[in-house]
KELUM-372569 format. One record per atom (N, C-alpha, C): residue in one letter; x, y, z. Coordinates in pm, whole numbers, plus 32768, in hexadecimal, padded with zeros to 4 digits. Last residue first. Layout:
AXYZ...
***
This chain:
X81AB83768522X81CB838F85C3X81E6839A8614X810683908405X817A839D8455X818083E084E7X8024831F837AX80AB82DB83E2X810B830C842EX7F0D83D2837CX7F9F83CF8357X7FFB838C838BX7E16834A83AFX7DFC83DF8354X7EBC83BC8329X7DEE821B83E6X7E07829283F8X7E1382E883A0X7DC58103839AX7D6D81728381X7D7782128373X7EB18099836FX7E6180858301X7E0980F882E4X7F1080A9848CX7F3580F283F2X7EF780ED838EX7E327FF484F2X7E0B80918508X7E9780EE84B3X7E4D7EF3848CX7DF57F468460X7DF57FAF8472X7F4E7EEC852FX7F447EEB848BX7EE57EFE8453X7EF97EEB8636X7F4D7F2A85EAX7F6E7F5D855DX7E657E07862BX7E367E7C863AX7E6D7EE985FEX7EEA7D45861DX7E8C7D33859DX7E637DE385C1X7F8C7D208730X7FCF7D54866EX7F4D7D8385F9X7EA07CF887B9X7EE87D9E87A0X7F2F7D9D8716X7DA67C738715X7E0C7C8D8784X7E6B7CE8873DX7CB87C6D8670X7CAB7C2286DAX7D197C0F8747X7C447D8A85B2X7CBE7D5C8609X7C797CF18679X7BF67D24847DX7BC97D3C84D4X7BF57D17854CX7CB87CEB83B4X7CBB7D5F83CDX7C4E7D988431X7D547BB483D5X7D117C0883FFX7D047CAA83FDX7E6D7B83840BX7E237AFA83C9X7D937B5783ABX7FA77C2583EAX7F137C0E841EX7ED67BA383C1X80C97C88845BX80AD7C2F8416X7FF77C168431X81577DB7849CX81407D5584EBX80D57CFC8470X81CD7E7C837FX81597E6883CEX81717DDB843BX82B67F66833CX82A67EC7832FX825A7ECB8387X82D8807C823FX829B804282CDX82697F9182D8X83A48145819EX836C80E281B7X8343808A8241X839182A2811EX839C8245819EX835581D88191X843E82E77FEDX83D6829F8042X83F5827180BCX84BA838D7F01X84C183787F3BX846D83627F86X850783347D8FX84D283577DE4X84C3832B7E46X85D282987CDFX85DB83267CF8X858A835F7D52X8577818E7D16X857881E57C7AX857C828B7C94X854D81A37E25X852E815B7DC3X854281C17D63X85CD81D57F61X85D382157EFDX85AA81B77EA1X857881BB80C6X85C881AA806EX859B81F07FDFX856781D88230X8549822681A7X858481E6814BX84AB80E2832DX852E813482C6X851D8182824FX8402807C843CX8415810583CEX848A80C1837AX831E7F9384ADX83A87FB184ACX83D47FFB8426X82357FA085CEX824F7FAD8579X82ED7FB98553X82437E8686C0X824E7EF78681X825C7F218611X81D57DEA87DDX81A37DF2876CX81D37E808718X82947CF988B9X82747D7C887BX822D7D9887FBX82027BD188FEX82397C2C888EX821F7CA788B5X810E7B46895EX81587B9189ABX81E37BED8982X80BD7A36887EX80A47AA888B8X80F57AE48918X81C97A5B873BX81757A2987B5X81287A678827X82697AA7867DX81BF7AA48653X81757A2886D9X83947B338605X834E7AE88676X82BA7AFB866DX84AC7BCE85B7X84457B8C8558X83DF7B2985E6X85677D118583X854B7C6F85EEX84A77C5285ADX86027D748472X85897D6384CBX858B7D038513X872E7E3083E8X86EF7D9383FCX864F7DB08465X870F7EF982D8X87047ECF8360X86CD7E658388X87457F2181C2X87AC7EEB81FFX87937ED182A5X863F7F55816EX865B7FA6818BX87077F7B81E0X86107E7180A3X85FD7EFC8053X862E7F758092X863E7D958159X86887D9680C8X86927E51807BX85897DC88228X86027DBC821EX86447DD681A1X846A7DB6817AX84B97E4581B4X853F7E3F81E4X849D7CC48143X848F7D0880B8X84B47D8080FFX84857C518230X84ED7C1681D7X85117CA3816FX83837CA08275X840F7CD382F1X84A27CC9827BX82CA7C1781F4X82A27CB681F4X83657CB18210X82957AF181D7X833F7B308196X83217BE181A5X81FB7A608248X81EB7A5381C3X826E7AC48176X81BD7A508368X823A79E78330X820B7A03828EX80827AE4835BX80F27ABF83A5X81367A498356X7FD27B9A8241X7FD87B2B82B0X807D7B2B82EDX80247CEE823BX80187C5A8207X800D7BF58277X80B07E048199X805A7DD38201X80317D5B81A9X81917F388191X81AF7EA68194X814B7E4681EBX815080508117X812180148191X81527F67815FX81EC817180E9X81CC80FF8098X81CF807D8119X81C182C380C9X81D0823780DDX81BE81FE8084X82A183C38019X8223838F8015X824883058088X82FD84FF805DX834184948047X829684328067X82D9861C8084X82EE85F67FE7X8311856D7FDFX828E8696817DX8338866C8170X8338864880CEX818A86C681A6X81EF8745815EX826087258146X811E85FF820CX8164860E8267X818986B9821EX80708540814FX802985AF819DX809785F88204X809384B48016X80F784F38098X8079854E80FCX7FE283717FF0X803383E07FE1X80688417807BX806782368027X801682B68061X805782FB803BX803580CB7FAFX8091814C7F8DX801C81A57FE1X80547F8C8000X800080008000X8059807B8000
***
């Protein structure tokens, strides 16, 4: 999922969202050189995880979502990742 800019910074998202163990963390590693701790049990921290990078000349914050089965939250990760989904702007 791409968002435009609502910030004035000129830099767009791009929301990384998907079931759990299906490679969201892999693909933002690779794009943003930062490794992620990877865990989908309960009592997890649940967080979101930033980096900026550059495609074809342009520049994006990319956001790796906690993994959902659900966009109707039945626990906090799932929550989480709906309420970027919803929000007016990610950034926080």
């Amino acid at each position: 999922m791409i968002k435009s800019d609502r910030t004035g910074t000129g830099i767009k998202t791009i929301v990384l969202v998907g079931n759990p163990n299906v490679g969201k963390s892999v693909i933002f590693g690779l794009l943003t050189g930062r490794y992620v701790t990877v865990s989908n049990y309960p009592g997890t921290t649940v967080e979101l995880s930033r980096g900026n990078i550059t495609l074809r000349g342009e520049r994006f914050l990319l956001i790796d979502t906690p993994g959902v089965n659900s966009l109707i939250p039945m626990s906090e990760d799932e929550r989480v990742t709906r309420d970027i989904l919803l929000q007016e702007s990610p950034y926080t």
